[in-house]
C-alpha positions in Angstrom: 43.1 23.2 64.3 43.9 22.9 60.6 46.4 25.4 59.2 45.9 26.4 55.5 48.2 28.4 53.3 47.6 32.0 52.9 45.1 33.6 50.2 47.3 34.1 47.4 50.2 32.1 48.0 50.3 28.8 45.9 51.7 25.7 46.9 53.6 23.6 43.6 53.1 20.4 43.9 55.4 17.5 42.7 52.8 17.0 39.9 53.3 20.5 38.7 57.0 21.3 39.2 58.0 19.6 35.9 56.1 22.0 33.6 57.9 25.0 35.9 61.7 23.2 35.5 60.6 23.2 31.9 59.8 27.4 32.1 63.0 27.5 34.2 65.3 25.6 31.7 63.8 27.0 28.6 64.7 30.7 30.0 68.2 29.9 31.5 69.5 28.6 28.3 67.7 31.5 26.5 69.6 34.2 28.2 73.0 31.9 28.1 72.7 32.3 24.3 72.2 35.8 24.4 75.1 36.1 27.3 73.6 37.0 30.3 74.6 36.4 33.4 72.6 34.8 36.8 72.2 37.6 39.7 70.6 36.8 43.1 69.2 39.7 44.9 68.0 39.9 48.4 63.9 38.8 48.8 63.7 42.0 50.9 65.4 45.4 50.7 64.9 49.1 52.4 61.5 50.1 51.4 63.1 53.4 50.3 64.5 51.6 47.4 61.4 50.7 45.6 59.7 53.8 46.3 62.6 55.5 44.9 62.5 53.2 42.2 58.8 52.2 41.1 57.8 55.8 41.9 56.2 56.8 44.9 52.8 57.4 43.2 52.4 54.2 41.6 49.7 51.4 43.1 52.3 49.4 43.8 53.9 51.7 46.5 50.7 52.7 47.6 48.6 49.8 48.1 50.4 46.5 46.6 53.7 46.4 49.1 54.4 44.1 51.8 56.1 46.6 54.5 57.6 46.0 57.7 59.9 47.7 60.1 62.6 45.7 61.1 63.5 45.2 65.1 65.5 48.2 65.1 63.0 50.6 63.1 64.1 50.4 59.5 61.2 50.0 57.1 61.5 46.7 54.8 59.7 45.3 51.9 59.6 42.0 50.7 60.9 42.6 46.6 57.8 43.4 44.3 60.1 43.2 41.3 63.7 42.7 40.7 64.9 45.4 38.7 65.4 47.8 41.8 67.5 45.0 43.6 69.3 44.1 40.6 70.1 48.0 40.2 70.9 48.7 43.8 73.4 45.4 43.4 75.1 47.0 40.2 75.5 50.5 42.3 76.8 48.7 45.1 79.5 46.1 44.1 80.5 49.1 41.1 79.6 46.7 38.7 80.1 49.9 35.9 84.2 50.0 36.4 84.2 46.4 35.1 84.8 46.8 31.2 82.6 43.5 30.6 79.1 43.9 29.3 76.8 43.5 32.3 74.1 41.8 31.8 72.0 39.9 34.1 69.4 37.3 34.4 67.5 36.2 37.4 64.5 34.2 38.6 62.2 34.1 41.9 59.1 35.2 44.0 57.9 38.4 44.0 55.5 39.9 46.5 52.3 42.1 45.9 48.7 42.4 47.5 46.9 42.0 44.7 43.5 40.5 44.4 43.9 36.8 43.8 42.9 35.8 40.6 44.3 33.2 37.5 47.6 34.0 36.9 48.1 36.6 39.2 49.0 35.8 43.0 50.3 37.6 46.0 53.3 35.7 46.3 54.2 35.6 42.3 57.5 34.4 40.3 59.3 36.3 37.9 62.1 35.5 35.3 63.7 39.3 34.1 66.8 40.1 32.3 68.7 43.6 32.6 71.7 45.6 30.3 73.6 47.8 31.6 75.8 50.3 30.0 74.6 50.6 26.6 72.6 53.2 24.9 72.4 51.5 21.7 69.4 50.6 19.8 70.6 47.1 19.5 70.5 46.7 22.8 66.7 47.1 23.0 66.3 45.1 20.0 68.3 42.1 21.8 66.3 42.5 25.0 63.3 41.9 22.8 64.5 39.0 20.7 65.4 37.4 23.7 62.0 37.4 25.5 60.5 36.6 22.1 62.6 33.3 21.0 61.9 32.1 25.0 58.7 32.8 24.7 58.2 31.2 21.0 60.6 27.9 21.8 57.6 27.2 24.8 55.1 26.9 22.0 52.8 29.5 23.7 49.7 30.1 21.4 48.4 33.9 20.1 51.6 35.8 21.2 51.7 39.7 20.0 54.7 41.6 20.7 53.3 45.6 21.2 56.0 48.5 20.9 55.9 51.9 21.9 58.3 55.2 22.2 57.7 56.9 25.6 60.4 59.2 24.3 62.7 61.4 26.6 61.8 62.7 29.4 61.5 66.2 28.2 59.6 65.0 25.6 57.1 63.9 28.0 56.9 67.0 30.2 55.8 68.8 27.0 52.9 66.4 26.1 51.7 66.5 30.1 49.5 69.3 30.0 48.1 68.4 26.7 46.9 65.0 27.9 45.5 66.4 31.3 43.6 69.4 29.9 42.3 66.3 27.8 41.5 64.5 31.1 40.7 67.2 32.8 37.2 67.4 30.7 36.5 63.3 31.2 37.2 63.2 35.1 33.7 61.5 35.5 33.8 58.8 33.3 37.2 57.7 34.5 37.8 55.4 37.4 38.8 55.9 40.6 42.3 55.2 40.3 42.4 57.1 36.9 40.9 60.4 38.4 43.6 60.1 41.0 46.3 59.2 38.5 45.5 62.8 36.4 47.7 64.4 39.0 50.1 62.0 39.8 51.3 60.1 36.3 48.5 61.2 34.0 50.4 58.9 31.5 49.3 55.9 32.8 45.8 56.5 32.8 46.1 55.5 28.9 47.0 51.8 29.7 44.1 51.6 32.2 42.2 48.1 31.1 39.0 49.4 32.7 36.7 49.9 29.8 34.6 53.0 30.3 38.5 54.5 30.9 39.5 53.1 27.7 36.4 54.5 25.9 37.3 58.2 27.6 40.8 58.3 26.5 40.1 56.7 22.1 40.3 60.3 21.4 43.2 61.3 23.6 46.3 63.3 21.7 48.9 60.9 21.0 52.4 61.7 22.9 54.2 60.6 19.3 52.9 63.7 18.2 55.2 65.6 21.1 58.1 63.6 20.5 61.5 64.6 19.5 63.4 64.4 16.7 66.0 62.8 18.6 63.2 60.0 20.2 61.9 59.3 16.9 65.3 58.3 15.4 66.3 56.1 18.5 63.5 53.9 17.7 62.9 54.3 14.1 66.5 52.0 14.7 65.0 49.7 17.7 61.8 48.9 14.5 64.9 48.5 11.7 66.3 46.3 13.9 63.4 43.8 15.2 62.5 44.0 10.6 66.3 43.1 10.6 66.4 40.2 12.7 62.2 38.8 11.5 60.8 39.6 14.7 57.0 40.4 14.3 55.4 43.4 16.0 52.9 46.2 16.1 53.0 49.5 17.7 50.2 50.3 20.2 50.5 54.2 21.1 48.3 53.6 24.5 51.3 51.4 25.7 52.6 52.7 28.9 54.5 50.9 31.6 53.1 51.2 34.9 56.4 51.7 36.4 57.9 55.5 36.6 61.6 54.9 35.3 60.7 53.6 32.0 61.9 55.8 28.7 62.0 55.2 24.9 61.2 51.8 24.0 58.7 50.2 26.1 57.5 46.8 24.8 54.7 43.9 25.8 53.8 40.8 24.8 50.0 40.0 25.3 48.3 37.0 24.5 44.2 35.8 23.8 44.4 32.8 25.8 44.7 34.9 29.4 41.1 36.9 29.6 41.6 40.7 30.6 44.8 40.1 32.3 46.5 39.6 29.3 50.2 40.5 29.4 52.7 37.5 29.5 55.9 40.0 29.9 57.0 43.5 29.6 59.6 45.6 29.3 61.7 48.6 28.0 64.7 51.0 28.5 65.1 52.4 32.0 67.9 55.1 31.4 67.5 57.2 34.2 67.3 55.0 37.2 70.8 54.3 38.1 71.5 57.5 38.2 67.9 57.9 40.6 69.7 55.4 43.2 73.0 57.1 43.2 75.2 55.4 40.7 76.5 56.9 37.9 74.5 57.8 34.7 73.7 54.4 33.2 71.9 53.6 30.0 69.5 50.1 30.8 66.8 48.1 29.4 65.6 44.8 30.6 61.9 43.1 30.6 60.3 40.4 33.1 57.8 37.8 32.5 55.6 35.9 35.0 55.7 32.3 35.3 52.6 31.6 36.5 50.5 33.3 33.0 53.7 31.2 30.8 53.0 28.1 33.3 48.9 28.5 32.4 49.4 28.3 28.7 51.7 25.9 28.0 50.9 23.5 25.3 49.0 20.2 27.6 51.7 17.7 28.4 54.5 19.7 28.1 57.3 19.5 31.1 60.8 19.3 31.3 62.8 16.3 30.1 61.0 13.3 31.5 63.2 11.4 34.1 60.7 7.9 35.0 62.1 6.2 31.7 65.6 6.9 33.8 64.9 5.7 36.8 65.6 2.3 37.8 63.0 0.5 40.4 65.3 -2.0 43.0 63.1 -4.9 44.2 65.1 -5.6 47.1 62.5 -8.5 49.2 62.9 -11.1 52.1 66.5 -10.8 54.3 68.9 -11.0 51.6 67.3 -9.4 49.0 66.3 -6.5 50.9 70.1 -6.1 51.8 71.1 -6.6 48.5 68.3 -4.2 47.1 69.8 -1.3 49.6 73.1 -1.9 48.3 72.1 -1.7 44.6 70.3 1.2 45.5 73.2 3.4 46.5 75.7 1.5 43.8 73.8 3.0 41.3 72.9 6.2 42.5 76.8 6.9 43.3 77.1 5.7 38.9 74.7 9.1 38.0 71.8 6.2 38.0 68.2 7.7 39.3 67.4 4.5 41.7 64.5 4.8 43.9 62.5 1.9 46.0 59.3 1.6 48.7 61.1 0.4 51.5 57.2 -0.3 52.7 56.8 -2.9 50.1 57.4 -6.3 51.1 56.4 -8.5 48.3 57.7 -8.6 44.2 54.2 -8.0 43.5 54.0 -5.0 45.6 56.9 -3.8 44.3 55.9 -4.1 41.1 52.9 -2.1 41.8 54.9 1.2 42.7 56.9 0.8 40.1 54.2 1.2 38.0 52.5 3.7 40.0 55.8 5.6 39.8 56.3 5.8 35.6 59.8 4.0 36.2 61.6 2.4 32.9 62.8 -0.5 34.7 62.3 -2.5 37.7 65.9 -4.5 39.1 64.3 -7.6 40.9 66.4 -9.0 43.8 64.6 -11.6 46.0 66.6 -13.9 48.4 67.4 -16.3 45.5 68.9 -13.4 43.6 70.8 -12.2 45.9 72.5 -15.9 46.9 73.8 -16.2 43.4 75.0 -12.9 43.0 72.5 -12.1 40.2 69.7 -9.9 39.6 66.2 -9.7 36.6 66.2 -6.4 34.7 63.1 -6.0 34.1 61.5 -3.1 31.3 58.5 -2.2 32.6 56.8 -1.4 29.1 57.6 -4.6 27.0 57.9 -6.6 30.0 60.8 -8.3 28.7 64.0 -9.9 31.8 67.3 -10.2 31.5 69.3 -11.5 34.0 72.2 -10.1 35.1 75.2 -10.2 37.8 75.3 -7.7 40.4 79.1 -7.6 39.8 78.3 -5.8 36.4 75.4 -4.4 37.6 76.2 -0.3 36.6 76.9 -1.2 32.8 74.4 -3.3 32.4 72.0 -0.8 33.7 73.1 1.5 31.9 73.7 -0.2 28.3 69.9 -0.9 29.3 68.9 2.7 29.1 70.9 3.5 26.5 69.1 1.3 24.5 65.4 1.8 25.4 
């Protein structure tokens, strides 16, 4: 019997991982610039956490979670995001009593049952950023610069950032039963999920992408019209800000997160080139959440993007840095060339040298033909001949041109070699 990988899980294959270590790279040195920080959080945690976290009404909770119970009873879930973990981590190691900034940056899989579909998988990866501590404006506004420069130095076509002030929560308690006496009147030409969510978080039923729910709700009073004057101001300063620094947006009142803890400024950036599904990463300010899982009243705002939607639209050809023009081919055939060949193999590898070699290959030609196959920059030919006079051919696989030279002086002259190509 033939065992295949599960629905929704994706294998990456060698072929694809360069345009991923490109994804990865690009954000790593993004949020270096901005001074973040690498966190790695547990791929599982107490399924109390996220349901603490996400909201225990949200689809995710409901229907989305992998859950388990663990041998002695306690109920797991394998990470369907990674703010709660990151949180939970701050709470736990009292990251607040440090007087640094704390900000953090991490990347990884994420785990929902979704319906497979492009760009959307069961087993997923993320790449999120989260600031603690700080209830300044700037702070939103550097969150969003950040996503927006890593986004824009990938090259990825028809971005729109989208903005939106979910104001306090107060402020939303006092638009609720405006919006659901609204509903309340529309309950059949909603959808399912949407009828159910007029109880629950009538909120989100705004940023539902079904279209007869997106018809029922055009009319729908606008929760800036119940906001404070206190809301207004805070992000009246977050817009000055992104004007400030030339960051382009527009401001989309239906945008709601579908997460529970979000307040203020919630952000998005969409794109044309991903069909319905068309949000590349997301964000806003959290301020309430710590607090939710026990630590001490925290401001926060972070965002997370997914790398499969960023690994879909990248720009054809584009991949990390590549290494084939680096690598060095060894020829090692017959006895003493294959001897020498092993031995020049590991010489260089030890001098930071990418070396590789088809120890099935038994002839130059065949050789020759990997080396090809392979992309490398340079083929090192070492028969038996070779090897007796202590010598080696250089060979540059594009122009074809030799040079012989002695295995004595073997590392520079490799290397001088790919300097110079």
């Amino acid at each position: 019997m033939t065992i295949k990988g599960i629905k929704g899980v994706k294998d990456l294959l060698p072929e694809e991982t360069p345009r991923w270590r490109l994804i990865e790279e690009t954000a790593r040195r993004w949020a270096g610039l901005y001074g973040y920080r690498e966190i790695r959080v547990p791929i599982f945690e107490v399924t109390a956490l996220f349901a603490r976290s996400i909201g225990a009404s949200t689809d995710i909770v409901e229907k989305e979670m992998y859950t388990f119970p663990d041998r002695d009873g306690t109920s797991l879930t394998l990470r369907p995001e990674g703010t709660a973990g990151t949180v939970r981590a701050y709470i736990e190691h009292n990251r607040a009593a440090d007087p640094l900034p704390q900000k953090y940056f991490y990347t990884g899989p994420m785990f929902r049952h979704e319906r497979p579909q492009a760009g959307r998988l069961r087993q997923f990866h993320q790449f999120g950023v989260e600031s603690f501590g700080t209830a300044d404006p700037k702070a939103d506004v550097e969150v969003i610069a950040l996503l927006w420069r890593f986004l824009s130095d990938l090259q990825l076509p028809a971005l729109t950032l989208e903005v939106n002030n979910l104001g306090y929560t107060t402020d939303r308690e006092a638009y609720r039963p405006t919006l659901v006496a609204y509903l309340a009147d529309r309950t059949a030409a909603l959808c399912g999920n949407c009828q159910r969510r007029i109880e629950t978080n009538p909120l989100r039923v705004l940023d539902c992408k079904v279209p007869e729910c997106r018809t029922a709700t055009e009319n729908a009073p606008a929760l800036a019209d119940s906001l404070s004057d206190k809301a207004r101001a805070y992000f009246a300063s977050v817009l000055q800000g992104l004007n400030a620094i030339g960051i382009p947006y527009r401001q989309n009142h239906r945008l709601v997160r579908g997460l529970d803890y979000y307040c203020l400024t919630t952000f998005e950036v969409t794109t044309t080139n991903l069909g319905a599904q068309n949000a590349v990463g997301a964000g806003g300010r959290y301020d309430g959440l710590v607090e939710t899982l026990g630590g001490p009243p925290t401001p926060a705002v972070g965002f997370a993007v997914g790398l499969e939607r960023i690994a879909m639209m990248l720009p054809e050809g584009a991949s990390a840095s590549s290494e084939k023009n680096r690598t060095i081919y060894v020829a090692g055939f017959g006895e003493r060339g294959s001897a020498a060949g092993l031995a020049a193999l590991e010489e260089l590898r030890r001098a930071g040298v990418i070396a590789v070699s088809d120890f099935r290959a038994g002839t130059l030609k065949a050789h020759l033909r990997q080396a090809d196959r392979l992309g490398c920059g340079f083929s090192l030919i070492l028969g038996d001949d070779e090897a007796q006079k202590g010598s080696a051919v250089l060979r540059n696989m594009q122009t074809k041109a030799q040079i012989e030279t002695l295995l004595s002086s073997l590392v520079s002259q490799v290397k001088n070699s790919l300097a110079s190509s």
